[in-house]
N, C-alpha and C positions, 0 to 999 in steps of 0.2 A: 504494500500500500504506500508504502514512504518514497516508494522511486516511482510512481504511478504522480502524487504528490509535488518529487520533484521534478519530474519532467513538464509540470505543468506552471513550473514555479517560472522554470526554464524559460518558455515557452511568455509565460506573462514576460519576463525582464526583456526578453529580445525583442515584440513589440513594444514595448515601450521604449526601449531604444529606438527602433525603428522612428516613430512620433516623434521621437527629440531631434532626430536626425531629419528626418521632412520638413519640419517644421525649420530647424536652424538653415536648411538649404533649396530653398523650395526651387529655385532654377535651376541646380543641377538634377533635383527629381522631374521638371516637365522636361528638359532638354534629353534625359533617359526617355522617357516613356514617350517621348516624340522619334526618338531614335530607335526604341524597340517597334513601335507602331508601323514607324516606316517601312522598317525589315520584312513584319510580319504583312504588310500590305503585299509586298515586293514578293516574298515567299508565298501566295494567296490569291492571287488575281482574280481568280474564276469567286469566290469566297466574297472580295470585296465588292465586286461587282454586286453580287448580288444581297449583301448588305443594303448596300448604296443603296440599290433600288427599291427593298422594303421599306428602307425610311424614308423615302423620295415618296410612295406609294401612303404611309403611314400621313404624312405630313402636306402631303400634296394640296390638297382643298384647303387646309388653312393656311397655307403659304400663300395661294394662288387668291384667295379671300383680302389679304392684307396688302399682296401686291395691286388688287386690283382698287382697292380702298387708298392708297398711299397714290396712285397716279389718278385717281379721281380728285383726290385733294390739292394735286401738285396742279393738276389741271386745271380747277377750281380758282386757283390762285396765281396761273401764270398763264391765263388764255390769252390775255391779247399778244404777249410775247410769241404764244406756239403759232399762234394765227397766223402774224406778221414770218417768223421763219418758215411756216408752210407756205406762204406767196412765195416767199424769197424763193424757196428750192425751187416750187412749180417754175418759174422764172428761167432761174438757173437748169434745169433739166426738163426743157421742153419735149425731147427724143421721147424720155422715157414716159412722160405724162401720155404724149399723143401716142405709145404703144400701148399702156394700159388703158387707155380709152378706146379704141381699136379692140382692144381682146375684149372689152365689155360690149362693144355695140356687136362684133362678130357672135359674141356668146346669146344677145339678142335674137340677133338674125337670125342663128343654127335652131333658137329654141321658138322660131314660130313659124308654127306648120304654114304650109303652102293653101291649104285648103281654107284659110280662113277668108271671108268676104271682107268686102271695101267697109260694108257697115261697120262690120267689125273691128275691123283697121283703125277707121274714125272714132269708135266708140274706146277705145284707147287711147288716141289722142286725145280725146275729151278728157279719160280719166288722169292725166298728165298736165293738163291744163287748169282744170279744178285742183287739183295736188300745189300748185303753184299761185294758186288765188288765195287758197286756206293754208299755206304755209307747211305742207306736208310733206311726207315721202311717199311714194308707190312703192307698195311691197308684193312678191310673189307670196302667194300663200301658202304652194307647195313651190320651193327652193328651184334656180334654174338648176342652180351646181349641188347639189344633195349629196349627203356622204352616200346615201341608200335609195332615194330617189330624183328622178328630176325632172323639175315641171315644164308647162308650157309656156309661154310668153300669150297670153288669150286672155282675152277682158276678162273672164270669171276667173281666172287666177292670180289679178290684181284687186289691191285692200289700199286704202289709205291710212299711215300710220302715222304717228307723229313722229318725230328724229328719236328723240330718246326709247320708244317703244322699238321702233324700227330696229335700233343698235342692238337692245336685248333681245332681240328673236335673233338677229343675225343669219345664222345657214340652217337654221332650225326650221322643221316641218310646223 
């Protein structure tokens, strides 16, 4: 019983050494434990990898919550700034504006059928013109570009939304 006892005497005195030593030297303990970490990363790959990814998975929605909370406020607070440098680029990089406008009117075009009437045509243009009288946006109801489906470019697949409704539907059915 007495060497059971002191092995456990032992055993307290060397953590408690341990504590006095952490404590008196706390950067030479994180610079080890940076330097084992690394090792063991290094010896691990496949392991950290997928770590990573659990906590990424774990933490993801409230990350993605705060970041999008944090550039709403930044937004909030420096719009006329973003405004004035989003002219500026447009400005500065006309190519690229009028190729992204191009792939959006082509993305148009591809998505409305051939078989649609002049009524109909026009009753489009209508709803685009109204969208522009009431300050609105035109939205597809079912997505042109859908992860899972994609809709038609056809008056009954246009909605009027307002900007901020519009943004949170996004590519969503």
């Amino acid at each position: 019983m007495n060497e059971i006892n002191d092995l456990e005497e032992k055993r307290r005195k060397a953590r408690e050494g341990m504590r006095r030593y952490r404590a008196a030297n706390p950067e030479k303990v994180r610079a080890n434990a940076r330097r084992t970490m690394k090792a063991w990363r290094q010896r691990n790959p496949e392991r950290t990898k997928e770590i990573a990814k659990k906590s990424y998975e774990k933490h993801r929605v409230a990350a993605n919550a705060r970041t999008r909370k944090y550039h709403a406020q930044w937004y909030v607070e420096n719009r006329e700034e973003k405004l004035a440098a989003n002219k500026a680029w447009y400005a500065a990089h006309p190519g690229v504006v009028n190729a992204k406008t191009g792939k959006r009117r082509a993305g148009l075009k591809h998505a409305t059928p051939k078989w649609l009437t002049k009524e109909q045509h026009a009753e489009m243009q209508n709803i685009y013109v109204v969208a522009n009288l009431v300050h609105m946006e035109v939205d597809h109801r079912v997505p042109l570009r859908g992860e899972n489906v994609c809709g038609l470019h056809v008056p009954w697949n246009l909605q009027l939304l307002t900007r901020e409704l519009n943004q949170a539907k996004g590519n969503q059915l």
